[in-house]
N, C-alpha and C positions, 0 to 999 in steps of 0.2 A: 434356709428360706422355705416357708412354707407353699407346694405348688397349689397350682389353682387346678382344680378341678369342676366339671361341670356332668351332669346327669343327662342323658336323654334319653327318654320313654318312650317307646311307641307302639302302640296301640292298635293292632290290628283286626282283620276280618275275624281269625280264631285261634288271635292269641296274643300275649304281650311281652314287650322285653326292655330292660331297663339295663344302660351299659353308661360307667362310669368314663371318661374322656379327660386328657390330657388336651392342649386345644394342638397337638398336632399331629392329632389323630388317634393315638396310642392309647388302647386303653385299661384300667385297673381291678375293675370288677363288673361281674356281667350277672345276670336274674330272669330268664324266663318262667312262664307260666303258660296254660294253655285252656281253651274253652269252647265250646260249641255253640254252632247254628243251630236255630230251631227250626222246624218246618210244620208248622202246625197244619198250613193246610199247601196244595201241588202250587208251585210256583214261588213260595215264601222264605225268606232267608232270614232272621232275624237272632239279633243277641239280647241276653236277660242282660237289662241293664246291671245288675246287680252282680252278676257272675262277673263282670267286664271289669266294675269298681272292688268287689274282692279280689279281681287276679291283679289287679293294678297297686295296691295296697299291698299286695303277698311280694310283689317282685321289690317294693320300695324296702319293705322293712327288709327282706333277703340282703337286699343290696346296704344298706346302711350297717347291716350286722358285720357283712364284710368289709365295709371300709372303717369301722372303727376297730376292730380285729387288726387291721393293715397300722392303724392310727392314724386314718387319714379321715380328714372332713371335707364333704361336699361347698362348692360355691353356690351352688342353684342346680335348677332340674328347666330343664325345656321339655314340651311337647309336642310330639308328633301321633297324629292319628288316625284311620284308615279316613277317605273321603267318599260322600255321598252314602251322610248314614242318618236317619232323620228319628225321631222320637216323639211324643205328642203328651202334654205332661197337665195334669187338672190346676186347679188354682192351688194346692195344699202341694204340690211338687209329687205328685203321684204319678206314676207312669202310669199312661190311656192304653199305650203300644209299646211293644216293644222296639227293640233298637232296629232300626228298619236298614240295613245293608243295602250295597249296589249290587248285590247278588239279585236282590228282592225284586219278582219281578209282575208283582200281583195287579201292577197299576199300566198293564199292555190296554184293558176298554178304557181308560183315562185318557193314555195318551191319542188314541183317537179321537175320543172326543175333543183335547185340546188342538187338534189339525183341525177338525171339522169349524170349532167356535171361533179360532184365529186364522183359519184359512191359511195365510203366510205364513207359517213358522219359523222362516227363516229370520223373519223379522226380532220373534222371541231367541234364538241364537243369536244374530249379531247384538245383542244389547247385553245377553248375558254370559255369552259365551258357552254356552252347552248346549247339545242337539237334544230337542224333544226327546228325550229318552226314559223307559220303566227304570233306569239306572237312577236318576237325578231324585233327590226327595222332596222338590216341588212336586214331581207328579203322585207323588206317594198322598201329601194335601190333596192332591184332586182324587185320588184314588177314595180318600173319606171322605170330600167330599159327595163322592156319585153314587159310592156302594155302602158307605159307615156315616148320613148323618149324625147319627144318634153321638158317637165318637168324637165327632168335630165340634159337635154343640158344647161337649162336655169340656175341649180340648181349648185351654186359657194361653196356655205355650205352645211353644215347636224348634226344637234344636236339633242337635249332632251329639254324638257320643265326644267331640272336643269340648265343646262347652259345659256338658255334665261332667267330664270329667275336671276340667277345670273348678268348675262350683262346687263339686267335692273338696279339690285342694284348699282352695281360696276362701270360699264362699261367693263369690262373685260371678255372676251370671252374664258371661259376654261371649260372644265370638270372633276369632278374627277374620280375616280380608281373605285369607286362605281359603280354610274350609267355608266362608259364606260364598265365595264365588266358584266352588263348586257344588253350590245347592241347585242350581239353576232359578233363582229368584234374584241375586244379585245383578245388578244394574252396575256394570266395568267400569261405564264411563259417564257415572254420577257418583259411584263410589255409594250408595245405599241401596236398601233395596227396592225393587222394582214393582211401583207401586199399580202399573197396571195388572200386574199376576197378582200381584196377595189381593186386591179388588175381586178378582173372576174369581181365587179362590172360597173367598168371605171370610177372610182374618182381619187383621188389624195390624200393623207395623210393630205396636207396642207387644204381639204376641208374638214378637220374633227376636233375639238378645243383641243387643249393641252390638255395633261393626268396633271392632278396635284392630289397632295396628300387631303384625307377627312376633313383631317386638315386645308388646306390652305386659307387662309383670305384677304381681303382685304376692304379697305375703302367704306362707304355708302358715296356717291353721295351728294354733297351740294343740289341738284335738288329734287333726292328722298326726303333727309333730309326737306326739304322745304316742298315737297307735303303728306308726310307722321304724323313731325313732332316730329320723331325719331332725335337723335344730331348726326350733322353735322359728317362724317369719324369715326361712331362707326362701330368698327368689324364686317365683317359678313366671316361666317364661310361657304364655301361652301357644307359641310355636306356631305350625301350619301344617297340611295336607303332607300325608303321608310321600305319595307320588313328587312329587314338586322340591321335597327336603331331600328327596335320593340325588337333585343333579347338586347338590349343596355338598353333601356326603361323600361326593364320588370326585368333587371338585371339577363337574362339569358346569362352570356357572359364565360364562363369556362367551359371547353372540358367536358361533358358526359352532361350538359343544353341541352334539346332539348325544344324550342318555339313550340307550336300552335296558330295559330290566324285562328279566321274563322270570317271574316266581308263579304262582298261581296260575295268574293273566299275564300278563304284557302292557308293556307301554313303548314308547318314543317320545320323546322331549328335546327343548329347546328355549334358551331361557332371550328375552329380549328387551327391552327396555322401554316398551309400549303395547297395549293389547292388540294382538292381532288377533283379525276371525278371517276364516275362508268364506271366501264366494259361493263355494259348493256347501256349505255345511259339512264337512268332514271332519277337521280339528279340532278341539276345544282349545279353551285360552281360561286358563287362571292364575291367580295374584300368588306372589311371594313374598316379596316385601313392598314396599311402599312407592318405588321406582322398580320392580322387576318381575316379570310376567314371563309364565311357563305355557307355551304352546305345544300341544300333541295329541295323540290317541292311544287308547288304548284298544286292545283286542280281550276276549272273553278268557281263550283259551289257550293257557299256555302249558303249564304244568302237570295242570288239573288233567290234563290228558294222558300222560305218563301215566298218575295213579289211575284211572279209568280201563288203561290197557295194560296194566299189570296186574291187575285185577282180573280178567279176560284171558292171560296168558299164564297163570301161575301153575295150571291143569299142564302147560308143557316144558314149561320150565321152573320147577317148584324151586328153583334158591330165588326167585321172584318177590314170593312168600315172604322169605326170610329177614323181616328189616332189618334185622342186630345184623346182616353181614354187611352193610354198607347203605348209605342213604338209596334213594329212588333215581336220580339222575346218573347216579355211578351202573347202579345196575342195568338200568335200561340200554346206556348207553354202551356199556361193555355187548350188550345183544347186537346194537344197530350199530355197531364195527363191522358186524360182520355181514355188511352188505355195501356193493358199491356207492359214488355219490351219483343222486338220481337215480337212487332204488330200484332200478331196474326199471326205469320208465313207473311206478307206482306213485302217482302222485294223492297227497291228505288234505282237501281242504276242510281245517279243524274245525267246524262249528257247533262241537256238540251241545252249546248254551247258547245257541246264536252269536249273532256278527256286533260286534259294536265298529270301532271306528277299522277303515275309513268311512263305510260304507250305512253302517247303524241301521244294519236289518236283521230285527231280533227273528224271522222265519228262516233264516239261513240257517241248515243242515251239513251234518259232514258227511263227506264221501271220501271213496277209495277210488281214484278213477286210475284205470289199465290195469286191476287187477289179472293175470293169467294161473294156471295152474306152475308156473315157474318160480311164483314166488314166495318166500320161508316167513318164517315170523321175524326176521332179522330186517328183509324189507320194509317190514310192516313197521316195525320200528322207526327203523332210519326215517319211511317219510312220513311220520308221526313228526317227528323233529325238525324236518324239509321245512314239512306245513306249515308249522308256526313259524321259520323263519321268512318263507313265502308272504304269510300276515303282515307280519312286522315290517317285511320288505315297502309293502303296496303303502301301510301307514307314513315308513319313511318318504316314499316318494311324497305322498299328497304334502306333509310336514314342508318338507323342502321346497313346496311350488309356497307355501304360506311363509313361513320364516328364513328363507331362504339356504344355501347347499351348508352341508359340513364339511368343515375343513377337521375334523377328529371326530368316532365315534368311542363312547365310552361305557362300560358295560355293570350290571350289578345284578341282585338276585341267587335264586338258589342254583340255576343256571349255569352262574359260573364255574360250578363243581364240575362239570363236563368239559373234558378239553377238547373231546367230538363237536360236542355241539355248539359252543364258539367258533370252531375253526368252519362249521356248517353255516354259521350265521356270516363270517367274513368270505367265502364263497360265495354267499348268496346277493350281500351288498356288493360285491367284488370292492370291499375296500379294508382298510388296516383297520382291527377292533383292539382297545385297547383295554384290560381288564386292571383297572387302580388296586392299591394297595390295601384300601379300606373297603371292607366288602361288606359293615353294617351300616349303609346309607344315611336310612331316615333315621334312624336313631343319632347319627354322628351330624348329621344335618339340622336337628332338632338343637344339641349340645351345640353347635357354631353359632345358631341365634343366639343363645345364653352367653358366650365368650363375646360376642356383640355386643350384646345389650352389656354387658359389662366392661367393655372400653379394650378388653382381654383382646380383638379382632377387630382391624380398622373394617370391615366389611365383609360380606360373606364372597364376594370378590379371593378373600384370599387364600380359600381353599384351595381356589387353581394352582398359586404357588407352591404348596405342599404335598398336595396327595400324589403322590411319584406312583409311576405305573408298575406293575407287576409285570405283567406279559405281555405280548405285544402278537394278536396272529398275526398274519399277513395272507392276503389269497393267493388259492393257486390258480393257474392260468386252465387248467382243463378243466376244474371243475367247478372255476366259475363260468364259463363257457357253456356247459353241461347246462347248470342251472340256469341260466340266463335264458337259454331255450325251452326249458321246460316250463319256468315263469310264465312265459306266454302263452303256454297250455294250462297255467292253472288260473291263469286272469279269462281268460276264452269262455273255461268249463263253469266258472264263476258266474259270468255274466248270461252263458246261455241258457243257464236255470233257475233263473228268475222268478219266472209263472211257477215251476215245478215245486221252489222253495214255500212258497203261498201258500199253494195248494198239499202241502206236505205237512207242513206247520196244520193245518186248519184241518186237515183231518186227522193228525197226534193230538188239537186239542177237542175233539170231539165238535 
């Protein structure tokens, strides 16, 4: 009997990868590729659309050469793709801009302006569920709006790098529920878009692409199918957000799962069965499927800090340098062993790209607070890793006062390569972390929609059934102790530099 197989692509900040899936979990062939940001001018993050659709096409045909090598054929391809990525395209399908990232954070006099024009903002949060944020690509439109008429006159559409890539495959130009709801223009609980922002913007509804469901499919391209060598009108499933397919992947999909992923950035998750938003503005809330809604935060800085301070440290310890000897979390982390838990009182709060959630103040700065002459580059390390799991801590909390406690957390990312720095994160929650068996999320999350949509899986429900845990920390009792006290010195020093964060930001931007 022939198995069924299914594809899932995902599409990231700077880079792609495409991994073939068995629907329980196990998979047959795998295709990365890799790409750059642009930064044309200070503040800007951006992908050549075009670089993104060749790396996407390079991973397909990779992958397809290997599965008829094997003599195996694919079922269909699902997508997954980073969220909060906007593009602005002429009437001929010309790109205006480039692919505008949540990195991007050119549109900070925007989002003032939209506090100052809506006063409330919270009001624009509870409807769409995202905090006024230069991360969202509604304020990216406002951002042409304020500073690039000339751009927006000329600009007929406006998407995500989901939906070009999709009108690649397909030819069909839509979005799903997914990444539109985390545009910050989606309207949760009308389910279209939100017609008083596209009004303030000066669009038009028609220049934004259908809402369709995570589920919905359509035919691959005799064209693609040609240049890829995938068959002719196999399925592809248009998927959803990157972040939101990890608690799918990870088989954290049933009310009290709460996800942690820390690659890059960070997040917290939690999936529930109706849109929640917080009273304070902290959390966001986006669609999964058609009945199930992903509440969390995210935080800036996760990983990215690692490479920043190995980079910084390579002058004293040069196998730093050396990436062929082992990835970045292995090495770092073999450093920050060799320092106790709670650094020695050293405490990191990470904000070298500013704060997103809980807190979503892009002036927020990092510091080293109790620096003394006692302490090595191994502390420095260690509360490099504290930090962030400090971040992630303060996100779970506010999480839990919205969607209520966890009864399991669940973990994913490049992260898991540390077995420090999990055991650092379940000290800090002082609760059991649990790291699954499957450790390519959105990709294998992306691939369970497809086994969906084809009858393959009574629902994405049933990941929880299969994905069996790998390891299981547990905390220890001193050094969650340790941390639990020091936590309260890193929420203190947080809050009482506030003014200082303002004033620090605004004289870095001149």
């Amino acid at each position: 009997m022939t198995e069924l197989l299914w594809i899932g692509i995902d599409i990231g900040t700077t880079g792609v990868r495409a991994v073939c899936y068995r629907p329980d979990g196990t998979s047959v062939a795998a295709a990365t590729r890799q790409y750059g940001l642009n930064a044309p001018h200070p503040g800007w993050a951006e992908q050549d659309p075009a670089d993104v659709t060749r790396a996407a096409m390079e991973v397909l045909r990779e992958l397809s050469a290997t599965l008829t090598a094997k003599g195996l054929r694919p079922d269909g391809l699902a997508i997954s793709t980073a969220f909060h990525t906007g593009i602005a395209y002429e009437s001929d399908w010309r790109p205006v801009t480039g692919v505008m990232t949540w990195a991007d954070m050119r549109s900070g006099q925007a989002v003032q302006d939209l506090k100052g024009d809506f006063g409330d903002v919270l009001a624009i949060y509870r409807r769409t569920g995202c905090p006024v944020n230069p991360i969202y690509p509604m304020t990216k439109i406002a951002w042409m709006r304020r500073e690039r008429p000339d751009l927006l006159a000329k600009s007929t559409r406006f998407g995500s790098i989901k939906d070009h890539i999709f009108r690649v495959l397909t030819g069909e130009w839509v979005v799903d529920r997914s990444i539109a709801s985390g545009s910050g223009l989606y309207n949760l609980f009308k389910a279209e878009w939100d017609r008083d922002l596209i009004a303030y913007l000066g669009i038009t509804p028609d220049s934004l692409p259908p809402i369709v469901s995570t589920s919905h499919s359509a035919p691959l391209t005799p064209a693609v199918a040609t240049a890829t060598g995938l068959p002719a009108g196999l399925p592809v499933v248009i998927g959803a957000g990157d972040g939101v397919l990890v608690n799918v992947g990870i088989g954290a999909v049933r009310q009290g799962q709460m996800s942690c992923t820390i690659g890059s950035s960070g997040a917290v998750r939690m999936l529930s069965a109706d849109p929640l938003t917080d009273p304070k503005g902290r959390t966001w809330c986006y669609n999964l499927t058609d009945s199930m809604w992903v509440q969390g935060g995210a935080i800036n800085n996760g990983g990215i800090i690692l490479g920043w301070l190995r980079e910084r440290l390579t002058q004293a310890h040069p196998e730093m340098a050396d990436t062929a000897s082992g990835d970045i979390y292995a090495m770092m982390t073999r450093c920050a062993a060799g320092a106790p838990a709670g650094s020695g009182g050293l405490i990191m709060l990470p904000f070298l790209t500013g704060e997103r959630a809980p807190n979503w103040n892009a002036d927020a700065r990092g510091i080293l607070f109790g620096l003394t002459m006692g302490h090595t580059n191994e502390h420095i390390v260690r509360a490099v890793l504290e930090g962030v799991c400090y971040r992630m801590h303060s996100v779970a909390v506010a999480l839990a006062e919205v969607a209520g406690p966890a009864r399991e957390i669940r973990v994913s990312g490049n992260f898991t390569h540390s077995e420090l720095w999990i055991q650092i994160l379940a000290d800090i929650f002082d609760r059991e972390i649990t790291v699954p068996a499957v450790d390519e999320g959105a990709a294998f999350g992306a691939a369970v929609l497809g086994f969906v949509s084809a009858g393959v899986l009574p629902d994405i429900s049933a990941t929880g059934d299969f994905i069996a845990s790998k390891t299981i920390y547990t905390p220890r009792s001193a050094e969650a102790a340790t941390y639990k006290r020091l936590f309260g010195i890193y929420e203190r020093v947080y809050w009482n530099l506030l003014r200082e964060f303002t004033d620090i930001s605004a004289f870095q931007n001149g």
